[in-house]
N, C-alpha and C positions, 0 to 999 in steps of 0.2 A: 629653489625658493628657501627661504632662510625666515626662521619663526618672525623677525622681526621685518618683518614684509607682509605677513598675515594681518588682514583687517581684522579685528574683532576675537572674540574669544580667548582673551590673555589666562585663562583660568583653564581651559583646556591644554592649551600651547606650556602651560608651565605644569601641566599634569601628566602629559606626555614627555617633555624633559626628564622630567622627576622618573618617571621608567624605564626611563633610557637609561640614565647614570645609574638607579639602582641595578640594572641586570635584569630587571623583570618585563622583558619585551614579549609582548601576548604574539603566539604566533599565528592568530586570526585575528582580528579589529575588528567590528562591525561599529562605524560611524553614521549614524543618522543625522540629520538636520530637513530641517524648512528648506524648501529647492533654494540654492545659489546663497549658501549662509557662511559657505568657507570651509567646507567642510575636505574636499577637493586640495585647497589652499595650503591646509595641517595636516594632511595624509603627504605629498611631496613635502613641505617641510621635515616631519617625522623619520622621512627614508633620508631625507640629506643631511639629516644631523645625526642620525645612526652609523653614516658610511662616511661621515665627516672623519678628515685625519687628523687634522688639530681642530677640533670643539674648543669654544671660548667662551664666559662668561653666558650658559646654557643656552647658546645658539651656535650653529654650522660657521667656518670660517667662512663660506664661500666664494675661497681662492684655491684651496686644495682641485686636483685635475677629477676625482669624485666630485665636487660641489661644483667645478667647470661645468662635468656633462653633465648633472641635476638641474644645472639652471638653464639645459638647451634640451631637458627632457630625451637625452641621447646616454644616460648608462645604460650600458649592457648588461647589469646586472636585474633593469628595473622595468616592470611589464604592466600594459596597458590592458586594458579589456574593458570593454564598453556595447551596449546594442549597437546591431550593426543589420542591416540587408542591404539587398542588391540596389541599384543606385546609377545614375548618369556617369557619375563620376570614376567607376572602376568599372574591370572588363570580369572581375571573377564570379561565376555561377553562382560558388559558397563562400559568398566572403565571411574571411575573420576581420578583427578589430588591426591586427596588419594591414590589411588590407586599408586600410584608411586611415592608418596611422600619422600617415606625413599632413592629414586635416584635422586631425586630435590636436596636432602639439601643437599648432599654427594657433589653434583657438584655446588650446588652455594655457600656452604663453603671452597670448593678449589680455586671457583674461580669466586668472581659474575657478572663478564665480560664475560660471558658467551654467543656465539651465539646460534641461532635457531639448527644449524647444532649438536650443542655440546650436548644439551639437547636431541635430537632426540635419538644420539650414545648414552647417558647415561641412556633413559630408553630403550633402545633396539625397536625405530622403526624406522630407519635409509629408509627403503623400503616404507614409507606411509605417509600420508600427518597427520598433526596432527590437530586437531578439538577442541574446547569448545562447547562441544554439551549440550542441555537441561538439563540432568543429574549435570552437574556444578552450572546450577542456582537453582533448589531444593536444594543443598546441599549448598548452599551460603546463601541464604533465611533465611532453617531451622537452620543454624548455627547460623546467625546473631539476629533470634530471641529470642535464651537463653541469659539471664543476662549474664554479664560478669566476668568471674572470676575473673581476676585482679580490680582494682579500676583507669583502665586507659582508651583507646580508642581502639577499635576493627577496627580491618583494613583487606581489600580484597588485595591484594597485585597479580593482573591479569596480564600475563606478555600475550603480542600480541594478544590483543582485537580481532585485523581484522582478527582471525580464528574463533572469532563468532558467529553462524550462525544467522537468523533471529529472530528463536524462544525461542532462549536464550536471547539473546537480548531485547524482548519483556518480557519475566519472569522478567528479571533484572531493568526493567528501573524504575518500581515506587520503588524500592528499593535503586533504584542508585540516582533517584530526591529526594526521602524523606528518608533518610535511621535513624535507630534508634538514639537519643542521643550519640554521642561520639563514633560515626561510621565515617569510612572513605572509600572510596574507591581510589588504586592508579591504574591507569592502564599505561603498559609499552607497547609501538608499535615503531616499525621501519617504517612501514606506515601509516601513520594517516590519509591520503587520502581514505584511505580503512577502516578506520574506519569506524561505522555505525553510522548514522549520529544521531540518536533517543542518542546513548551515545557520541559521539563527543561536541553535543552541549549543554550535560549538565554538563561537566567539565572543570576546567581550566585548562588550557594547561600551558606546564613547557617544553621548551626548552633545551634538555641537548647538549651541545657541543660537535663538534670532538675535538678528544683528540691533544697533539700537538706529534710531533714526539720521545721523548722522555717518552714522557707519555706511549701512544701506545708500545714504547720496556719494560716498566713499568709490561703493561698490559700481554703482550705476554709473559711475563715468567712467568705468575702465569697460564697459560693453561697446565692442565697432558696429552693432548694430543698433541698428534705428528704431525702437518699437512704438513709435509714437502714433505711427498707422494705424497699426494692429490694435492700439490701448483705443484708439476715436473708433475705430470699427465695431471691438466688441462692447465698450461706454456707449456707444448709440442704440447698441443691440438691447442689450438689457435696458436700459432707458424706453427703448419703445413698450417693449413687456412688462417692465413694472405699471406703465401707467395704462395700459391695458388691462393687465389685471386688477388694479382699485379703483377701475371708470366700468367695470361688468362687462369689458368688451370682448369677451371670447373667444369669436372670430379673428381679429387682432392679434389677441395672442396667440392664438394656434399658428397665426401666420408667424410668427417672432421665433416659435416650437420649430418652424420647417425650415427658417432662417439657419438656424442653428445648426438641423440635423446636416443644412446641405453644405454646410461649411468642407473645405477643399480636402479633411482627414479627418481621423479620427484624432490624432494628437493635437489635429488645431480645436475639436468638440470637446475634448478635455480641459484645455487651455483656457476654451470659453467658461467650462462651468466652475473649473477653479477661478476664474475672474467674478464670474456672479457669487460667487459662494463669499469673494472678500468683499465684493458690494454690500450683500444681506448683512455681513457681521459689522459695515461700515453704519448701518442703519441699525442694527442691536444695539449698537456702541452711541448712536444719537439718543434711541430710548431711550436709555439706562440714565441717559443725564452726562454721557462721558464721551463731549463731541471730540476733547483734546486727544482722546486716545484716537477717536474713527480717523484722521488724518482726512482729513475732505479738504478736496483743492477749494478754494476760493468761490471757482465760475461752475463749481456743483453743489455748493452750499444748499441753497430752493432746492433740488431737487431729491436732496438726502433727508432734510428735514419736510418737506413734501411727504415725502415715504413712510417718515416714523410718523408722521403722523396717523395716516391713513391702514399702516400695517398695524394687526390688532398685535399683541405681547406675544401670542407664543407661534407668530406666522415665523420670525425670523428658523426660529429653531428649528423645525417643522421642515423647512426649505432645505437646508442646511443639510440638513439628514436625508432628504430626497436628490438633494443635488449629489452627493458621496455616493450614493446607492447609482444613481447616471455613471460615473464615473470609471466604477466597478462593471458596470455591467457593457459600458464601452469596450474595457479590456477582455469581457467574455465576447464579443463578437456581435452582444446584441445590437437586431435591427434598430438604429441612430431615429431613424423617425417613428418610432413606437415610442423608443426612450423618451424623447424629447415630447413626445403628446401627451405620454402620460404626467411628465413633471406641470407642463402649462396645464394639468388639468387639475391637479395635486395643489398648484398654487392658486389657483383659479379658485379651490374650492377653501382652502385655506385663509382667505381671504371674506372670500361671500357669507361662509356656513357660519359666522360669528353670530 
């Protein structure tokens, strides 16, 4: 992929040129963004215009036999790691991210805006939480330590750090502070907070931006999957619960609380409360008097301004911060229908206790 393929973020994209030509290449990254912001996008760009032969006017030629296999995700100087477990799809006990590599590149050469949700559906473990376990840094290590085939710079190219666990973590770190001559590592998080702190603090961090509204409709058409389902499923979900909880219906919403928990994963109970969570800010953003910014479709207009009305000033907030704290405590294992009874009860009271 060649910068000028990249949707969005010309201010990064000409930030990371600018380090390249100067000689100042970090040989850790750590890139955050908003899930599916591009972040993904300018980490392959970044490697293919480093190992570019002829660089032109501060983008990759990509006609050089480097910028060939960058744009079919096939150098062999350039490595993948991503959450991975076991799965329909492969026959391995302890899968790596090889292990499901030929469904990596299928999905991030359709489309490398790509969220967590998407790669999950694309190697078939939609039902489980995905992990960087140990097994990733042996095979990171052992890779990194043969010469390099090309005459360029070998790169880890790690998408969501913060699924890895301690002891990988630890394998990886004097790899990631000292790593060979014309080694790079990039790592891609959505949470960086959640990062571990042993690799947080020994890379530089790189900023990618929300996209703007146009961009984002940009992005959304290069998705092969359909989420129009899933949006009417979880849009009905919290629609029944919001008017639950500002009609005193309790029962109601505790039912909408069990809805949720008993959703088919934990990544899909996630997905749900990051979905509630841009609904509440859709309805802060009505309060405030700034419906241009909450982007409300049309045939949900009544029902957002419904909400602001009914929601006192500081319920949005309040939610927000209990929905994050769900989210968190997902990923510790906590029992999903406790979570989810106690947030309908948090909002329940949030609501009444005015």
């Amino acid at each position: 992929m060649r910068f000028a393929d990249v949707i969005g973020n010309a201010e990064v994209a000409k930030a990371l040129v600018s380090m390249a030509d100067s000689g100042r290449v970090a040989h850790a990254m750590l890139m955050y963004e908003n899930e599916g912001c591009g972040a993904l996008a300018l980490a392959l760009a970044y490697v293919q215009y480093l190992n570019c032969a002829h660089p032109v006017n501060g983008d990759s030629c990509g006609e050089c036999p480097s910028c060939r296999q960058m744009s079919k995700l096939i150098h062999p100087d350039v490595h993948y790691v991503f959450p991975v477990n076991k799965g329909p799809k492969i026959s391995d006990d302890k899968p790596t991210s090889e292990s499901y590599i030929k469904y990596w590149r299928e999905l991030a050469l359709a489309n490398p805006y790509f969220t967590e949700a998407d790669l999950q559906r694309a190697i078939g473990i939609e039902s489980k939480n995905g992990l960087i376990a140990v097994a990733e840094a042996k095979f990171i290590i052992n890779t990194l330590s043969l010469t390099s085939v090309a005459d360029g710079y070998k790169a880890v190219i790690l998408y969501l750090p913060e699924k890895m666990n301690q002891e990988t973590a630890n394998r990886l770190l004097k790899m990631v502070e000292e790593p060979p001559e014309k080694t790079l590592f990039i790592f891609i998080t959505h949470s960086p907070e959640k990062v571990l702190q042993t690799i947080f603090s020994r890379c530089q961090s790189v900023r990618v931006m929300p996209l703007t509204k146009e961009e984002a409709a940009e992005v959304k058409a290069l998705n092969p999957f359909d989420d129009s389902e899933e949006y009417d499923r979880f849009m009905d979900l919290f629609a029944d619960l919001m008017r639950a909880v500002v009609s005193g219906d309790l029962q109601g919403a505790l039912e909408c609380g069990e809805m949720a928990a008993a959703l088919e994963s934990r990544e899909k109970q996630k997905a749900f409360c990051t979905f509630a969570g841009q609904c509440i800010r859709k309805i802060f953003m009505i309060q405030q008097n700034m419906p241009q910014i909450a982007d409300v479709a049309e045939q949900e207009k009544e029902f957002y301004d419904e909400m602001a009305q009914r929601c006192g000033k500081g319920f949005c907030a309040r939610t927000i911060t209990n929905i994050e704290k769900v989210v968190a405590m997902i990923d510790r294992n906590v029992n999903s229908k406790i979570l989810f009874c106690d947030l309908v009860n948090r909002m329940y009271l949030g609501i009444w206790s005015r």
